[in-house]
N, C-alpha and C positions, 0 to 999 in steps of 0.2 A: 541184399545189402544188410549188414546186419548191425543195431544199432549202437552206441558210442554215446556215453553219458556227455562225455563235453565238444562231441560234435553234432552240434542241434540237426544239422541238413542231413542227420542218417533215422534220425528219429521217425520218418514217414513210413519206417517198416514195423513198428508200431501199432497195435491195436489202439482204436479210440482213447479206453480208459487209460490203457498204460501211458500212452505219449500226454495225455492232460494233465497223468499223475508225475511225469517227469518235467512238464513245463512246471507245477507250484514245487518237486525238488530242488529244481534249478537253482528257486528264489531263495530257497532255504539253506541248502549245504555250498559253501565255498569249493571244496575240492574233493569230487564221489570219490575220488583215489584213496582217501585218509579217515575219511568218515565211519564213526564208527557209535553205535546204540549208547547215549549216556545212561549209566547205572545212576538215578535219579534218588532212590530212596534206600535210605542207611536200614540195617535190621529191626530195629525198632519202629520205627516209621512204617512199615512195610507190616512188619506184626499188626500193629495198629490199625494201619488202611484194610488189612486183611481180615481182622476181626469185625469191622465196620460195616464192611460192605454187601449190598445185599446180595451179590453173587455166593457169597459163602453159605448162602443156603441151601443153594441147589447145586452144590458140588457133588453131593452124591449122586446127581442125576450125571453130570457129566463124566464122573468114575463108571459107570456103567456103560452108558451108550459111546463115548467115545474115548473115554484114555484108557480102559483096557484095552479094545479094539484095535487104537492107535499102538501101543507098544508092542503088541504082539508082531504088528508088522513093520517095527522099527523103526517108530514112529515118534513125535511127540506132540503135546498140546497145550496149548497156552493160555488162559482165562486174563484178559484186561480191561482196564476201567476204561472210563469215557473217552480220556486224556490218551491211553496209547501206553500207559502203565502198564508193563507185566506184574498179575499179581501171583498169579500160580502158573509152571511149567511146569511137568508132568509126562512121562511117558517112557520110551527105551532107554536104559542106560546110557549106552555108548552115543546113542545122538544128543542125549543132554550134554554128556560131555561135549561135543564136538562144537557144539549151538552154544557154549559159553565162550568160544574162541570167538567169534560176533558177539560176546553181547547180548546173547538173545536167553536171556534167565531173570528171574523174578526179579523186579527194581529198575529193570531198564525199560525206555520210552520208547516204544518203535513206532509215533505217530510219523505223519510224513513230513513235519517240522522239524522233527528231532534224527530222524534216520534217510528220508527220502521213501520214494517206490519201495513199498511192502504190503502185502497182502492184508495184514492189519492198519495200515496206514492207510491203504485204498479204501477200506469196507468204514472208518470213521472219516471218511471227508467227504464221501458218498451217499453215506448210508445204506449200502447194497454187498453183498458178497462179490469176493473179487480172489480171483488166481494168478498166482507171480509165479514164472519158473524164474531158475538159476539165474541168469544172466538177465534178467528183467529187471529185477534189484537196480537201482536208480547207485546205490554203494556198491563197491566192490565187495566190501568187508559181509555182504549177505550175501555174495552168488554161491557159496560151499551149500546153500539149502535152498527148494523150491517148495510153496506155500500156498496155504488155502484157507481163506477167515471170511467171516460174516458179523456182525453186529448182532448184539443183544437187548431188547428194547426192557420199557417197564411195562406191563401188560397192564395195567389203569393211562398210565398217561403219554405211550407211546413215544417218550425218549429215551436215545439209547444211554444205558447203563454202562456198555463193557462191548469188547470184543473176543470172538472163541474162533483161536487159531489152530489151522494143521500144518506143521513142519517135519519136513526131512527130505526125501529122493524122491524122485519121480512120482511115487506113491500117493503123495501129498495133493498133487493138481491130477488125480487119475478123475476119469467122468467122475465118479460115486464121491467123490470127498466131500463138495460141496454139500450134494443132498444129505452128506452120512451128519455133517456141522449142522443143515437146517433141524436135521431130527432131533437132535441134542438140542437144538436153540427150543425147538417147537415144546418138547417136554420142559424143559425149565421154565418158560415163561405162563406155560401151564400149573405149574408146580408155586412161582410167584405169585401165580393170579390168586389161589387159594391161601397162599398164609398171611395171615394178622401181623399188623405191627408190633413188636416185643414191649408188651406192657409189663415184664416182669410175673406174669402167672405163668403156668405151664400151659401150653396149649397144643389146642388136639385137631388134626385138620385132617377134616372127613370130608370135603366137596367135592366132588369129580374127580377125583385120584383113586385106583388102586393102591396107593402107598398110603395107611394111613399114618399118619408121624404124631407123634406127641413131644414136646417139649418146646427150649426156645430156640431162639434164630442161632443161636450159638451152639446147640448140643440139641441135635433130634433123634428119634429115638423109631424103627419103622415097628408098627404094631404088628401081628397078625390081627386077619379080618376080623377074627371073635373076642379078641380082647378090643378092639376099637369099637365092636357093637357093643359091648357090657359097658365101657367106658362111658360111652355117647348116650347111652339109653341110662344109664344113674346121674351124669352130669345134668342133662335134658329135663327129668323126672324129679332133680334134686334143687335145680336152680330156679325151674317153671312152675313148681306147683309145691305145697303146701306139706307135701308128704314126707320129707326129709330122707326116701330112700325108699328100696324096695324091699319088701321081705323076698326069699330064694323063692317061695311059689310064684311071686308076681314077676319076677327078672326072667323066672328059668319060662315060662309062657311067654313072655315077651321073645323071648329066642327062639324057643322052638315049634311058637303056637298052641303048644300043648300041656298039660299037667304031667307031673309024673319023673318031669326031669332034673330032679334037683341035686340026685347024685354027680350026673356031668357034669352041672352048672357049679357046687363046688368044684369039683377038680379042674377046671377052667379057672376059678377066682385064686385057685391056691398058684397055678402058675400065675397069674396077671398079677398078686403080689406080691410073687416072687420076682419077677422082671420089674414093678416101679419101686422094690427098695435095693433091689441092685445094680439100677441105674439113677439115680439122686438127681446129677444132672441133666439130665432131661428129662425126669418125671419132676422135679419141683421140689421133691418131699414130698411129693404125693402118698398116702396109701389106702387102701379100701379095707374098710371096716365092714364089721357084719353084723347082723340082729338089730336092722336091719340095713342092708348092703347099702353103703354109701360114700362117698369119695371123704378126706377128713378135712379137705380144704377149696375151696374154688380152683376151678381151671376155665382157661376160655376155649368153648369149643364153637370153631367157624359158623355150625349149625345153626346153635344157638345167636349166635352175633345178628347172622340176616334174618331170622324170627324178631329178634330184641328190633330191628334197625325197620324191622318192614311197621311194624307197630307203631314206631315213632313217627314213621312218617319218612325216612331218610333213605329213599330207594336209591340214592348215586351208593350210598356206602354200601348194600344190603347188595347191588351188584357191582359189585369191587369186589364182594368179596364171595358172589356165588359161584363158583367155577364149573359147579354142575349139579347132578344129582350126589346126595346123600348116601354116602358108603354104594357107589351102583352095584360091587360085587354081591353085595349082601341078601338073605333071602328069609332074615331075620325076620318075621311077623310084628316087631316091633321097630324095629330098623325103617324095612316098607312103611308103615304105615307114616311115620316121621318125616320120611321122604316123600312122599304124597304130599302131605299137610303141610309142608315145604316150598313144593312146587305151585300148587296151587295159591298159596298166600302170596307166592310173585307174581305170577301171571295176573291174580285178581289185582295188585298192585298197580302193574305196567298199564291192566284194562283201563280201568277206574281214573286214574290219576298219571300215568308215565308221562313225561314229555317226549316230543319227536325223536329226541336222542338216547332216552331211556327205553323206548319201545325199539328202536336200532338196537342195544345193542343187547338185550333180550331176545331178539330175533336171532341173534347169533348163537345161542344156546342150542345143544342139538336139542335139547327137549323140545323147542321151539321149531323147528325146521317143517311139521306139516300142520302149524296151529295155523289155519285160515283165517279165524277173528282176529288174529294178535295182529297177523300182514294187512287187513281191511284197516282195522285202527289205525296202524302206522301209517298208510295211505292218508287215510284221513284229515291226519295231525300233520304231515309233512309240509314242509312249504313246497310250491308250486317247482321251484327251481331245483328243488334238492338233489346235490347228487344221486343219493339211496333210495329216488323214485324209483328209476328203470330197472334197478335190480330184483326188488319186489313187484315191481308190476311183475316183473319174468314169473317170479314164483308163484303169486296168485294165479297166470295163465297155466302152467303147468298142473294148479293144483284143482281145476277144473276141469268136472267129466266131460268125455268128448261125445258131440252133439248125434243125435241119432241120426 
C-alpha cells in the first residue's frame, strides 16, 4: 500500500520517523496538494542573517567536503539555521534550477511547520539525521527531489545551530550520504570548537586543526604550516614576555632548531608579508616588521587565550577553546616545545583543580585518551550516579596490564 498524505489509514507503510513526521505535518499544512516552502527573508535580510551567522565560518569546510563532491554528482547542498531557514544552497546547476520550482533556495523555511515531511524538517524536530525519498515528502510540491540532512550543533553548548542538507535524485538517500553529511558536520564543529569570538583583532587559530586560519569570522585567510609557526612563535614571544620580538638568529633556531638558517627564514618572512599585506581583510592590517622580527599590532592567537585563561584560573573558557594540540603538523623546535608547555599546563589544570565535568571533558581530548591519572581523578571526583562512570571505568580496565 503505498502512502497518501490525506489518507491517514495508508500511513502504516510508513517507517516510524516518517509517519510521526507526517502526523506533526498534518497539524500544520491545510492542504499537502498546494503546499509550497515560504520564501521567508527579503535579500537584505538574508545578507544580514548570513553575515551573522556562525555557520559562515566554516563554510569553507563544507565547500570542500561536501558541495564540490555533491555537484560533481548533480547534486546540491543546503546550509540552514535553527529555524529551518535556507541560508546557503549551493551545488549543480541544473538541480539548483529545478529546486527553485519547490522553493527550496536560500530564504525559504523548509522546517516541518512551514513545509511538512523533509529531510531538514525531520533532522530539527528530532535532532538526528533523517532520509526522505521522493514521495515521502509530506507536500507534493517536494516529491521532483529525494533528500538527506542532519543537524549542526554548537560544540561548547550542544545546541543545534543549523542544518546541512543533500538534495537531488536518488543519489541524495544513497547508503554513503548520510555518513558523507556527518563528515562535513564532524570537521566544522571541530573547526567551531577552535575559533574565538570576533573581538575585532585578527586572529590566528592554531588548536587542533591542520588549517591554520588567520583573520576574522567574516574573512579568514588559510596559512601555510610555516607561516602560522613564524606567526605564533612572534605573537607568543611578543605578547608573553618582555622581549618585544625576535632577532632572525633567535626565530630562525626556534624553527629549525639550529643556527645557520637565517637566509630561509627571510625568504619565508618576505613571502608571509607578502600574503598579510595583500590580504587586509583577514590579516587586520597586520604586518611584520624586522630588526627585530615582530608583528606591528596585537593579534589574538587561540594558543595564547588558553595559556592567558589557564592562569587566571578560567578552565571552562581555556577548554572551549582548546581543540587540541598546538600546530600538530609542525615539527618546529619552537612550535613543539610551545605545544608541550601547553598541554601540560591543562592537564596540570584539570589535575589540581578540574571539576567532574571539566575533567569529562578533558578526557575527551585525544592527547588524553591513555593518561591513566586524569581517568583515576575523574573517577574520584564523579558522583556515584554519574552517567560517565562506566565509561571510564571501561577505559581504566583496558588500560591495565594483564595479570600473569
Amino acid at each position: 500500500m503505498r502512502a497518501v498524505p490525506d489518507q491517514p489509514d495508508t500511513w502504516g507503510s510508513l517507517r516510524q520517523d516518517l509517519r510521526e513526521s507526517w502526523h506533526r505535518s498534518a497539524a500544520y499544512l491545510g492542504d499537502p496538494g498546494v503546499a509550497l516552502a515560504p520564501v521567508e527573508l527579503p535579500d537584505e535580510d538574508l545578507s544580514e542573517l548570513r553575515r551573522t551567522h556562525p555557520l559562515r565560518q566554516v563554510l569553507p569546510v563544507f565547500e570542500q567536503l561536501l558541495i564540490r563532491p555533491a555537484s560533481e554528482a548533480g547534486l546540491i547542498v543546503a546550509i540552514g539555521d535553527a529555524e529551518g531557514r535556507l541560508l546557503w544552497v549551493d551545488g549543480d546547476q541544473g538541480a539548483l534550477r529545478r529546486a527553485e520550482a519547490s522553493a527550496f533556495q536560500p530564504g525559504a523555511r523548509w522546517s516541518e511547520q512551514a513545509i511538512g515531511t523533509s529531510a531538514p524538517g525531520i533532522a530539527l524536530a528530532t535532532g538526528r539525521g533523517s532520509q526522505v525519498h521522493q514521495d515521502e515528502h509530506f507536500a507534493f510540491s517536494a516529491h521532483q527531489f529525494s533528500c538527506s540532512a542532519a543537524p549542526i550543533r554548537n560544540p561548547h553548548t550542544g545546541s543545534v545551530v543549523g542544518i546541512v542538507d543533500l538534495t537531488g535524485d536518488e543519489k541524495a538517500v544513497a547508503t554513503h550520504s548520510l555518513p558523507l553529511i556527518y563528515a562535513a558536520i564532524s570537521a566544522a564543529e571541530a573547526e567551531l570548537k577552535v575559533l574565538t569570538a570576533d573581538s575585532g583583532l585578527p586572529q590566528l587559530i592554531t588548536l587542533g586543526t591542520l588549517r591554520p586560519l588567520l583573520g576574522r569570522s567574516a574573512a579568514r585567510e588559510r596559512l601555510s604550516l610555516r607561516h602560522a609557526e613564524i606567526m605564533t612563535l612572534l605573537a607568543w614571544h611578543g605578547q608573553l614576555s618582555d622581549q618585544g620580538g625576535l632577532t632572525s638568529a633567535e626565530l630562525a633556531e626556534l624553527l629549525f632548531g639550529e643556527p645557520g638558517h637565517e637566509v630561509t627564514l627571510r625568504a619565508e618572512v618576505v613571502r608571509l608579508r607578502r600574503m598579510l599585506r595583500s590580504a587586509p581583510a583577514s590579516s587586520g592590517g597586520t604586518d611584520l616588521l624586522s630588526k627585530p622580527y615582530r608583528l606591528d599590532r596585537p593579534i589574538e592567537v587561540d594558543a595564547v587565550l588558553v595559556h592567558q585563561a589557564l592562569i587566571a584560573g578560567e578552565r571552562d573558557f581555556a577548554l572551549d577553546l582548546y581543540g587540541g594540540a598546538l600546530l600538530p603538523a609542525s615539527e618546529a623546535p619552537g612550535v613543539a616545545e610551545l605545544r608541550r608547555q601547553l598541554s601540560v599546563e591543562l592537564r596540570e589544570a584539570m589535575l589540581a583543580d578540574g571539576t567532574p565535568e571539566q575533567l569529562w571533558r578533558y578526557l575527551q581530548l585525544s592527547e588524553a585518551a591513555e593518561d591513566e591519572e586524569a581517568v583515576y581523578t575523574a573517577l574520584r571526583v564523579l558522583p556515584a550516579d554519574s552517567p560517565q562512570r562506566s565509561s571510564l571505568v571501561a577505559r581504566a580496565t583496558v588500560m591495565q596490564p594483564p595479570c600473569d
